[in-house]
VEXMI-999766 format. One line per 8 residues: their letters; for each residue x, y, z of C-alpha. Coordinates in steps of 0.5 Angstrom, whole numbers, plus 500, padded with zeros to 3 digits. Layout:
a = X/Y/Z | ...
% end
This chain:
xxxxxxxx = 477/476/512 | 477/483/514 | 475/489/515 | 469/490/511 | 466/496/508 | 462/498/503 | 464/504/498 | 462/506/492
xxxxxxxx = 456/499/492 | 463/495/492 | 465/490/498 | 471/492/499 | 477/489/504 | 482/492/508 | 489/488/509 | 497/491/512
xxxxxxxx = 503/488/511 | 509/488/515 | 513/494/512 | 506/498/513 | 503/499/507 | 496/497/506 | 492/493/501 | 484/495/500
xxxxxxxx = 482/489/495 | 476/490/490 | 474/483/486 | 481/482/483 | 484/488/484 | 489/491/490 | 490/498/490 | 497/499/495
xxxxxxxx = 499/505/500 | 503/507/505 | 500/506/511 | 499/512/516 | 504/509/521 | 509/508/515 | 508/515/513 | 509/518/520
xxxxxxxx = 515/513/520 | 519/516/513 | 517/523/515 | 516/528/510 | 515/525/504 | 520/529/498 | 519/524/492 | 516/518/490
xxxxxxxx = 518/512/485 | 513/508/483 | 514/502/478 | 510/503/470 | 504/500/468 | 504/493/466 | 510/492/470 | 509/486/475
xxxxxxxx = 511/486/483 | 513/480/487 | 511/479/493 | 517/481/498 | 521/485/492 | 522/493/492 | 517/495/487 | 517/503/489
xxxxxxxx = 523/508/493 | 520/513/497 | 525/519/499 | 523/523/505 | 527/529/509 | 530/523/513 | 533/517/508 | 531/514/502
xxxxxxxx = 526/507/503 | 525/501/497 | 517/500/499 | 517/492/499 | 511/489/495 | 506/485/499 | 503/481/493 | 504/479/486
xxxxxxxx = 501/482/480 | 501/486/474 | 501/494/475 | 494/496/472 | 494/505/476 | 499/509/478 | 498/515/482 | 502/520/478
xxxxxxxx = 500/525/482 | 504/523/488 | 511/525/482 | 509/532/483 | 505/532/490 | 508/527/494 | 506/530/500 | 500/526/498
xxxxxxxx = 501/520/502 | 503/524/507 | 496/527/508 | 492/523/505 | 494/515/505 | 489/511/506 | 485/515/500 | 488/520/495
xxxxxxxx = 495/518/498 | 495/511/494 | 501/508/490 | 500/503/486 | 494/498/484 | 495/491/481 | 491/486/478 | 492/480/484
xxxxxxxx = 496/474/482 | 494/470/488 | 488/472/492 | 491/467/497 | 497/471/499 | 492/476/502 | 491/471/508 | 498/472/510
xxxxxxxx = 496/480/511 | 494/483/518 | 487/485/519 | 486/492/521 | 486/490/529 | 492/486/527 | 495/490/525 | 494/496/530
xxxxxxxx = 496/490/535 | 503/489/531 | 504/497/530 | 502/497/538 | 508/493/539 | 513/495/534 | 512/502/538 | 514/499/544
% end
């Protein structure tokens, strides 16, 4: 599937969409973030949005805003599921997902709908690519 690592005892999966945002995946769960490519593209990150718990995300469907130095940006759910965590330390530090994305950074988690939607996510190396061309 993907990069596979072990944290915490836990088989973990990592997955990217093309709006740049990752997905590390444990059992029926999705914890979603900016990537560190998506977060150099905002630039410095001055506010974040995120939806409440208990609210449901659909794939393909604005579910947070991110207003950075440069613009504000409707982030664009890569799956569906309900929110179960919200990361409210990004409401007074929204920096966070600028220094620190792939961890302390993360958005939203969700319980996972459809665990088969996470097929048309890229892999790491994937996305390297798609991230490699896109800089092109």
């Amino acid at each position: 599937m993907g990069k596979r690592s072990r944290e915490e005892g836990r088989l973990t999966v990592l997955r990217f969409s093309r709006e740049h945002l990752w997905v590390r995946v444990e059992a029926d769960r999705g914890q979603i973030g900016i990537s560190n490519y998506g977060q150099g593209l905002f630039g410095e990150l001055i506010g974040i949005e995120l939806p409440e718990i208990g609210d449901r995300i659909e794939r393909g469907e604005p579910f947070a805003q991110v207003e950075s130095s440069r613009t504000l940006y409707e982030l664009v759910a890569p799956l569906n599921g309900t929110v179960v965590s919200a990361n409210t330390e990004l409401e007074q530090s929204p920096s966070l997902a600028n220094e620190d994305p792939h961890h302390e950074g993360w958005l939203i988690e969700v319980e996972i709908e459809d665990d088969g939607e996470l097929d048309d996510l890229m892999g790491p190396e994937e996305y390297e690519e798609f991230v490699a061309e896109e800089s092109d």
